[in-house]
GUMARDREN-804881 format. One line per field, with one value per residue (C-alpha): residue number from 1; chain; y negated, z, x. Coordinates in steps of 0.05 Angstrom, whole numbers, padded with zeros to 5 digits. Layout:
k [NUM;...]
c [A;...]
Y [Y;...]
Z [Z;...]
X [X;...]
//
This chain:
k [1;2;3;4;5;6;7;8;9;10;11;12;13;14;15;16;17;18;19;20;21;22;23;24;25;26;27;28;29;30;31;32;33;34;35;36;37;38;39;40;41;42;43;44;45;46;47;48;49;50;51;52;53;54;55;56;57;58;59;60;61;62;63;64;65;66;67;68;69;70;71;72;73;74;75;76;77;78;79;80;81;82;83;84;85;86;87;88;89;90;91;92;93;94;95;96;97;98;99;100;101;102;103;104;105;106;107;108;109;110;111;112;113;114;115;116;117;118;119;120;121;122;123;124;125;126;127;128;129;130;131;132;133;134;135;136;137;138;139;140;141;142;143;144;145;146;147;148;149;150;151;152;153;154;155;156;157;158;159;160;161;162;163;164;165;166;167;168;169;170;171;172;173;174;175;176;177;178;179;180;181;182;183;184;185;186;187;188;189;190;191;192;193;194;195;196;197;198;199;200;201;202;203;204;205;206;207;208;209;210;211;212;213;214;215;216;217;218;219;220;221;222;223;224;225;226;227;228;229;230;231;232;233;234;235;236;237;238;239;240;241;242;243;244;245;246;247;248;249;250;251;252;253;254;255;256;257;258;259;260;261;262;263;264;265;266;267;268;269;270;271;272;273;274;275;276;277;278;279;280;281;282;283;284;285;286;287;288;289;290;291;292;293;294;295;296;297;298;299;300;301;302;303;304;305;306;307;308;309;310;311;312;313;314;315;316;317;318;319;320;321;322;323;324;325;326;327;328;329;330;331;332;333;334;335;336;337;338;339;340;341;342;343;344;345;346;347;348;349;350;351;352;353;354;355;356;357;358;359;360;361;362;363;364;365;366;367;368;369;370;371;372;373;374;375;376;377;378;379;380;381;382;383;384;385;386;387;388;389;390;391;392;393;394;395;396;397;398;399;400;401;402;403;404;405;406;407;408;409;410;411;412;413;414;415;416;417;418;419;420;421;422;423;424;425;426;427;428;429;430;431;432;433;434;435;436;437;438;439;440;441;442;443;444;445;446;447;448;449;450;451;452;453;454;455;456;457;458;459;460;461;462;463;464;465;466;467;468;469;470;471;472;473;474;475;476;477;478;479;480;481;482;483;484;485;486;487;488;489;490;491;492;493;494;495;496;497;498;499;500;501;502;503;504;505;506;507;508;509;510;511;512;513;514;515;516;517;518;519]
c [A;A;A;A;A;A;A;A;A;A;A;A;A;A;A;A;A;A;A;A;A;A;A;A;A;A;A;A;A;A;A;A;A;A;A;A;A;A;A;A;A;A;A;A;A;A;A;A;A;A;A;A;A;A;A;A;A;A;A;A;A;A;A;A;A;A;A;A;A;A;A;A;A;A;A;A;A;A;A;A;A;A;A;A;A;A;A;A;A;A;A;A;A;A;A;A;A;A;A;A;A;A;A;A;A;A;A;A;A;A;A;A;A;A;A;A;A;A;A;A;A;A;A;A;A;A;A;A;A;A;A;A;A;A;A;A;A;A;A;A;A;A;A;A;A;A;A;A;A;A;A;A;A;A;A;A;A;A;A;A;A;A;A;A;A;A;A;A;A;A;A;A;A;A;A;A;A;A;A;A;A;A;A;A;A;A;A;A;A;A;A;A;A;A;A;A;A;A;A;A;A;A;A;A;A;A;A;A;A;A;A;A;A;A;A;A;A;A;A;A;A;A;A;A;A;A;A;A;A;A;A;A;A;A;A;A;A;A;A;A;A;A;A;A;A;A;A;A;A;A;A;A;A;A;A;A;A;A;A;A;A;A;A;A;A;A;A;A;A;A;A;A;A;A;A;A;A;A;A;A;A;A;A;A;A;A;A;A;A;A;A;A;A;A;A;A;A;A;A;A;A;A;A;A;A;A;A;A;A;A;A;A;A;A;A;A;A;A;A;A;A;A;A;A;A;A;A;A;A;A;A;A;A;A;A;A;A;A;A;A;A;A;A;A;A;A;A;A;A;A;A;A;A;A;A;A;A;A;A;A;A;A;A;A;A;A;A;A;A;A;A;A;A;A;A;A;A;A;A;A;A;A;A;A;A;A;A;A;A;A;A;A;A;A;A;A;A;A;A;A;A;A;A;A;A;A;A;A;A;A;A;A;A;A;A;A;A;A;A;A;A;A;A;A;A;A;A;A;A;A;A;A;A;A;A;A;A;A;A;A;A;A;A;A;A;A;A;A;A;A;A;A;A;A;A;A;A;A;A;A;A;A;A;A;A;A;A;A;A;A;A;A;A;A;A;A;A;A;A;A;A;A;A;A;A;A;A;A;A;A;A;A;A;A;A;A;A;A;A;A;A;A;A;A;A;A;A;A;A;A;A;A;A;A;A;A;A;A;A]
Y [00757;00798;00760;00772;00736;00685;00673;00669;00619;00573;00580;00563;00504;00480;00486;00444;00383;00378;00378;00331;00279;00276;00256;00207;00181;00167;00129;00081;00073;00063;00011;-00019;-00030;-00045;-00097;-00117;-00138;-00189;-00202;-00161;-00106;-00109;-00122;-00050;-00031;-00051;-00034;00036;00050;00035;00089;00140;00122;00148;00206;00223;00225;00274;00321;00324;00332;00388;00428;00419;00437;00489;00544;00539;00548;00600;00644;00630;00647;00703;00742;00729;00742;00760;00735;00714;00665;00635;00616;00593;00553;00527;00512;00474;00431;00418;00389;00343;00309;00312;00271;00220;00210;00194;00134;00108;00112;00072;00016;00010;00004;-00047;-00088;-00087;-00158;-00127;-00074;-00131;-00183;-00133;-00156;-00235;-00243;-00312;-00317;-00293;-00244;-00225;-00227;-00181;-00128;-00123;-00117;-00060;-00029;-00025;00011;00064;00078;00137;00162;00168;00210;00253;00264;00277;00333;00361;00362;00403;00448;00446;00472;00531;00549;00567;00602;00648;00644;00616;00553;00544;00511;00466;00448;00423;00360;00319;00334;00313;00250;00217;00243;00216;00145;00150;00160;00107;00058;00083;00071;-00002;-00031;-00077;-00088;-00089;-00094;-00080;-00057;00010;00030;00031;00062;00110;00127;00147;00194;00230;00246;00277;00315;00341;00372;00404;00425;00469;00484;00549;00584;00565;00595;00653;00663;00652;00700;00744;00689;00656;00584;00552;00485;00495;00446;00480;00536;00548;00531;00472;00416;00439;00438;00367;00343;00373;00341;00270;00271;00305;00249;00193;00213;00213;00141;00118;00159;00114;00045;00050;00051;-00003;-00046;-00044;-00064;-00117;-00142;-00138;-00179;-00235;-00245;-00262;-00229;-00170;-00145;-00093;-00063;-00062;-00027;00018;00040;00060;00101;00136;00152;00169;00225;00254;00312;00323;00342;00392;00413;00404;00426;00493;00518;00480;00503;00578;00587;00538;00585;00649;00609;00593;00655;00690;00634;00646;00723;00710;00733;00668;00700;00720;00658;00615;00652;00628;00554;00559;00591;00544;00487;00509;00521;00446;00421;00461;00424;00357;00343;00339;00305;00249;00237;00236;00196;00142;00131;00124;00085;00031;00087;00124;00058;00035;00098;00114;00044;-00004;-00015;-00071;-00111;-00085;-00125;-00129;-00165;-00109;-00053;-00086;-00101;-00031;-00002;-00035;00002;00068;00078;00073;00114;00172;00168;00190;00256;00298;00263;00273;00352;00367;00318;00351;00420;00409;00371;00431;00474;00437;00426;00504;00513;00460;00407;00352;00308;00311;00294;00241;00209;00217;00191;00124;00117;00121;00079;00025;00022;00022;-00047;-00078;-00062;-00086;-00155;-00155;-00136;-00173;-00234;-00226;-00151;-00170;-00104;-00065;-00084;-00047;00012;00017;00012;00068;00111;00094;00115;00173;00205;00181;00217;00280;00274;00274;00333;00377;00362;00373;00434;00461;00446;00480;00537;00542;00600;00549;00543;00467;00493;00527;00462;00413;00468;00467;00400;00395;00456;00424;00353;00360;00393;00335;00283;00339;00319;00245;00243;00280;00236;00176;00199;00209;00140;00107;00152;00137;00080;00069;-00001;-00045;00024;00039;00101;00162;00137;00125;00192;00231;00202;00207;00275;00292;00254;00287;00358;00347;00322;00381;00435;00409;00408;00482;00514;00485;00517;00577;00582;00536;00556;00632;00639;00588;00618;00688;00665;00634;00690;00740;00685;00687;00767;00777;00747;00795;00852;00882;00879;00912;00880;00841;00790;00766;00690]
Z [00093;00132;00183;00137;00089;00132;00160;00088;00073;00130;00111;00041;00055;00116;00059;00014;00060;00091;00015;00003;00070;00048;-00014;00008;00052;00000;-00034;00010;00024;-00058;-00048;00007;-00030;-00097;-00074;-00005;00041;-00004;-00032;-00095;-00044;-00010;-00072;-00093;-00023;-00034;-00109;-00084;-00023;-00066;-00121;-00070;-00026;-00081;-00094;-00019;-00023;-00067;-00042;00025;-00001;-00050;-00002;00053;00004;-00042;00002;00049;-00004;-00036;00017;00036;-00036;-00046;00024;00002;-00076;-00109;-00130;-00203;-00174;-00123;-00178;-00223;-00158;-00163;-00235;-00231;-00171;-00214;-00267;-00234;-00188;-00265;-00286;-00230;-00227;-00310;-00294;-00230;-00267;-00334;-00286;-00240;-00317;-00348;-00284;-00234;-00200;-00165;-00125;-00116;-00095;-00036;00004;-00006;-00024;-00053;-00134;-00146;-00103;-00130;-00198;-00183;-00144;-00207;-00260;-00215;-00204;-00273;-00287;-00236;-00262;-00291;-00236;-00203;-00246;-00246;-00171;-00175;-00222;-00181;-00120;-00157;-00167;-00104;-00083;-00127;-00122;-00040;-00053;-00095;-00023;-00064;-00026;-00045;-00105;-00079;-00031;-00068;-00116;-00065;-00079;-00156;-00137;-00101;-00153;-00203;-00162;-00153;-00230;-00248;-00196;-00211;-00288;-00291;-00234;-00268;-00329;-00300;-00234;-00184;-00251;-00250;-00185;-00212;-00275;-00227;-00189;-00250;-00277;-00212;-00209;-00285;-00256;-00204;-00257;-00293;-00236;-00220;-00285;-00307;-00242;-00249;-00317;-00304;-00243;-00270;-00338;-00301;-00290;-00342;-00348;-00391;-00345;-00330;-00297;-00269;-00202;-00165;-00104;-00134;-00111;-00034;-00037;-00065;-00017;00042;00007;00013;00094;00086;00028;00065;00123;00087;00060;00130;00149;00091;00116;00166;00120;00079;00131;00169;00099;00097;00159;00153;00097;00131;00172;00143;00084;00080;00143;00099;00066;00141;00171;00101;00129;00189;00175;00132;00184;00230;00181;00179;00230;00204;00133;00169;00213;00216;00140;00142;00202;00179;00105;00114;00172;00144;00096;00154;00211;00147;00127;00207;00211;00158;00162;00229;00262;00322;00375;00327;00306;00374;00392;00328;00345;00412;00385;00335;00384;00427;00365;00344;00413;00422;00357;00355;00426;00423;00365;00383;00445;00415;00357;00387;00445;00393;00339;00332;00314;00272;00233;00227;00210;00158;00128;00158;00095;00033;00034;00110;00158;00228;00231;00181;00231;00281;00246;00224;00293;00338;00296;00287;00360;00365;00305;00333;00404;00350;00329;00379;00365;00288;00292;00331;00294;00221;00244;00292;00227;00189;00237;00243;00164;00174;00211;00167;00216;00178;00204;00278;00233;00196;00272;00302;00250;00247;00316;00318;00259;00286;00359;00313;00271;00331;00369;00307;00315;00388;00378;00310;00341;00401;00379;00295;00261;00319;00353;00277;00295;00370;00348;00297;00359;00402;00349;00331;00401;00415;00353;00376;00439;00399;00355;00419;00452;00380;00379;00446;00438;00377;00398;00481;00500;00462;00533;00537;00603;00558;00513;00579;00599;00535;00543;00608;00606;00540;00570;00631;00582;00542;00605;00623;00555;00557;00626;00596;00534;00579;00620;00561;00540;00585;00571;00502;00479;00414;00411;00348;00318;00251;00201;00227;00300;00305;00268;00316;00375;00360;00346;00412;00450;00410;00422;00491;00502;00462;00496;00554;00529;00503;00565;00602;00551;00571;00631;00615;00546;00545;00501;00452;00443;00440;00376;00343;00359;00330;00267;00258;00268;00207;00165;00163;00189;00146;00181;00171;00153;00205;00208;00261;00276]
X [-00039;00019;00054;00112;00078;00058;00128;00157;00102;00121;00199;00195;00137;00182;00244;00210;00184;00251;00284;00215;00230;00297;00282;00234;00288;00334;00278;00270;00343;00362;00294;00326;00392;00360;00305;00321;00259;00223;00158;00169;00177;00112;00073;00101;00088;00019;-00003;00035;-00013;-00079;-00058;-00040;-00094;-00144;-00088;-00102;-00176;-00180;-00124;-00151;-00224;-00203;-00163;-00217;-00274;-00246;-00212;-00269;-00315;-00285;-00279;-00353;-00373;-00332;-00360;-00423;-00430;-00361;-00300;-00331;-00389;-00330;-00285;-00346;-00364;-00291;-00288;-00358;-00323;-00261;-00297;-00331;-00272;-00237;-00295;-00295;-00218;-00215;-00269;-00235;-00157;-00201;-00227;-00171;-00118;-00171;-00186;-00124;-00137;-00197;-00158;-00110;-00157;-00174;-00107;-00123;-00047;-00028;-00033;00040;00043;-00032;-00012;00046;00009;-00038;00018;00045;-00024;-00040;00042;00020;-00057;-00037;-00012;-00073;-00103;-00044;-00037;-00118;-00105;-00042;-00084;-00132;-00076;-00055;-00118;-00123;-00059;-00070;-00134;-00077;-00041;00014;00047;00119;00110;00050;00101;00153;00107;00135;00200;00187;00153;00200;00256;00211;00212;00290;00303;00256;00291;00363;00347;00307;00331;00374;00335;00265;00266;00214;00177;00231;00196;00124;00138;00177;00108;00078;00142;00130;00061;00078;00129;00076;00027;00083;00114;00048;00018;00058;00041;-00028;-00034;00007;-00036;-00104;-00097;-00147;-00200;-00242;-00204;-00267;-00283;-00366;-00412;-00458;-00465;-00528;-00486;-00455;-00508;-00503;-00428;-00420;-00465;-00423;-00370;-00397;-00375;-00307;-00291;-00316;-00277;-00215;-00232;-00241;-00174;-00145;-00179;-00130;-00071;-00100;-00119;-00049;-00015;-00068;-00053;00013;00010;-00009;00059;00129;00141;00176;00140;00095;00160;00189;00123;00125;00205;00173;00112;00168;00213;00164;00127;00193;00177;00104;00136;00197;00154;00076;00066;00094;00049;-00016;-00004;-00006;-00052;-00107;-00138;-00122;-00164;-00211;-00225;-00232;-00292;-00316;-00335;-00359;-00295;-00298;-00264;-00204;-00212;-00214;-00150;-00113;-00132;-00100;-00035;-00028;-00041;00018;00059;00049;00058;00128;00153;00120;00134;00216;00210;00164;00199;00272;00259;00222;00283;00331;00286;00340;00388;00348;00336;00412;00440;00384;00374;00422;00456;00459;00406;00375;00412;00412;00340;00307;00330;00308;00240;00228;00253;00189;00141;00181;00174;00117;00101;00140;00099;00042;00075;00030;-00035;-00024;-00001;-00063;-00106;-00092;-00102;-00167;-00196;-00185;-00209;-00275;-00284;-00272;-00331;-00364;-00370;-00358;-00409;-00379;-00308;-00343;-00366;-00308;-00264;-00319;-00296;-00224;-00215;-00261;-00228;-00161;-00179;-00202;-00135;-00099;-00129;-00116;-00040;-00024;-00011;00040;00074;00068;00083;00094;00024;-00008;00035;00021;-00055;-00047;-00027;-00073;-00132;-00097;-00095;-00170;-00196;-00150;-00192;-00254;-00244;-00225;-00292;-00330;-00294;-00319;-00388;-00385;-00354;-00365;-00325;-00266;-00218;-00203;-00158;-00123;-00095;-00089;-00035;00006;00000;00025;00075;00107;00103;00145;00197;00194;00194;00255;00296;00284;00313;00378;00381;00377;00436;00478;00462;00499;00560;00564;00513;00515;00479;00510;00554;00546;00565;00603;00615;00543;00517;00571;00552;00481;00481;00509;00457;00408;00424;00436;00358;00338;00374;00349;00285;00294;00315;00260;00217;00248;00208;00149;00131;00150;00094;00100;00171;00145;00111;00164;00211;00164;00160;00227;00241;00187;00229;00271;00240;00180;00113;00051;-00017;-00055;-00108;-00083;-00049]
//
């Protein structure tokens, strides 16, 4: 892939998740307005999260497994066996996500039983559950999509089934609301993840004319592959426990505390979708292929690059958002039904939340990289790890910080299995420079200590505690891009680099480039 290519990637995928977050955004601000904070809300909150907790398993299993695979296959056969390999895989995760959608639409009070809710909000969650069941098959088969559509390197419209979700969730919401209630929201869920097949399947056909399309069961390969895929799908069931346990513990506490923590984790995957996407997107399958024909050094070299390049942007980010979480709450949601104490409850969390942005850029990509190099026992361990030391610290914190003590123990687990993956990484790879990510680090953490300290100071010339609408988003704005230009011109002399590579991003764009294999 040209860096032109690359570059156009990132732009359209970066595009998309900031059409995509915005989107989202607006979702939970018509929820807000439409259903307040209430028990109706976290039983949605709740049936939502097991549907697209499955949804999540098998995106993250497919896209791990597939282009991988793939690229294995086709370097060592051809490209017929790899897409027979691929076909053989598809069928299979079809298979299993028609039986799990049947069980979950014929038996909904067992998923719901799993959060120990009282019988009315129970008996809620289920009626909702079983709305959204086919959902879950739906998102299954867009993942699958997903997936085949990158080994095409096609990612723009991949990109943009988030965008037709949540518009899916808006209609349904805009329409029922006052005929049906929280009921317009499920039924929403499910419109979406219909929009998110159809959104994919014309490229996919026009794309695959070429390749036999007849679904086959069988590969001599296929047996080894499914069994390296039983690690890389129970680690992202264990990187789901901790989304299911933090609504389940939320649960327990006032309600409308699970809707409140939901706000959060919203707000606070904001810069992951605008930012984090379009690098990981495109250079997954790049770094995926270097490793796989052998290429390690290229390879290595990619890793760090990318490291700095998720450091530059998830640094500012983190640091800005989580200083002015009470802001970012009122101006985004302080309206209708979210008073005063639901700002203030989403706000604790969000701050934490955005202290996590680092930990989760380098997470996601040093995952990848290690599934990459088909390590996915040392991500199945380290995962085990982090999300035990994360329950644990959600029981110590529940009790005096509430929702906030479940967020600040999401960060904490976050950054320790970041920690892990770097050290599986170097004693996979040894000549892999750990020196070399302590200094972006560093380098890129003084510049955002640098733009915190600016940001402060223009606090006290124009704080903004209690404002609301236009005075708030003006004066916001300005404290904003003060802490970020300060943060940029100290990256002007401590991340020359970094900006090197986004300069050189940028120019190809516009400027035609010629083939490299290079990140």
């Amino acid at each position: 892939m040209t860096t032109t290519r690359l570059a156009r990637a990132a732009t359209a995928v970066a595009l998309f998740g900031i059409v995509s977050r915005f989107l989202g955004l607006g979702r939970e601000i018509i929820m807000a307005g439409s259903y307040g904070t209430t028990a109706a809300t976290d039983s949605f909150v709740n049936a939502l999260l097991l549907v697209n907790l499955i949804a999540a398993v098998v995106l993250y299993a497919v896209v791990t497994i597939v282009i991988p695979v793939f690229s294995a296959e086709r370097a060592r056969v051809d490209e017929q066996s790899a897409w027979r390999l691929v076909w053989a895989v598809s069928a299979w995760v079809s298979l299993a996500l028609i039986a799990i959608t049947a069980a979950i639409a014929i038996v909904p009070s067992v998923p719901a039983a799993l959060f120990h809710l009282d019988p009315v909000r129970a008996a809620l969650t289920a009626h909702l559950i079983q709305i959204m069941a086919p959902a879950l098959l739906l998102q299954g088969v867009a993942a699958l999509l997903t997936a085949l559509l990158q080994i095409y390197n096609k990612f723009a419209v991949p990109a943009a089934v988030g965008i037709v979700f949540n518009l899916g969730i808006i209609i349904g919401i805009i329409v029922g609301r006052g005929s049906i209630g929280i009921d317009a929201a499920a039924w929403g869920v499910t419109i979406g993840a219909l929009l998110q097949v159809a959104l994919q399947m014309p490229q996919f056909l026009r794309l695959g004319k070429g390749v036999r399309l007849t679904p086959v069961f069988t590969h001599p390969r296929l047996t080894a592959v499914l069994i390296t895929a039983i690690p890389i799908a129970l680690t992202s069931v264990l990187q789901q426990i901790n989304s299911f346990t933090d609504k389940l513990f939320a649960s327990s506490l006032v309600a409308g505390r699970v809707t409140a923590l939901q706000y959060a984790n919203s707000l606070g995957a904001a810069p992951r979708a605008a930012l984090l996407l379009p690098l990981l997107t495109p250079l997954f399958p790049l770094v995926a292929r270097l490793i796989a024909e052998g290429r390690n050094d290229d390879a290595l070299r990619g890793i760090h690059r990318i490291n700095g390049l998720l450091i530059l942007a998830a640094v500012p980010a983190g640091f800005l958002i989580a200083l002015y979480a009470t802001e970012v709450v009122q101006l985004f949601l302080g309206r209708g039904h979210c008073g005063a104490v639901c700002v203030h409850q989403t706000a604790t969390p969000l701050a934490w939340y955005a202290l996590t942005t680092l930990g989760a850029f380098l997470t996601m990509f040093l995952n990848r990289a290690l599934a990459a190099a088909n390590l996915q026992r040392e991500i199945l361990i380290g995962t085990i790890v982090s999300v035990v030391v994360t329950i644990v610290l959600d029981l110590v914190f529940l009790q005096p910080l509430a929702q906030g003590g479940i967020a600040l123990a999401s960060m904490i687990g976050i950054y320790l299995n970041a920690v892990l993956f770097v050290w599986y990484l170097r004693r996979h790879f040894p000549t892999f420079d750990i020196g070399v990510l302590t200094n972006q680090l560093l380098r890129m953490g003084a510049c955002g200590v640098l733009s915190l300290v600016v940001a402060l100071g223009a606090n006290t010339i124009w704080p903004t505690d209690g404002k609301t609408g236009a005075v708030l988003l003006g004066e916001l704005s300005i404290k904003v891009g003060l802490g970020f230009v300060a943060y940029c011109a100290a990256a002007a002399f401590l991340a020359r680099e970094e900006i090197k590579d986004v300069g050189r991003i940028l120019r190809s764009l516009f400027v035609r480039a010629r083939p490299t294999a290079s990140t």
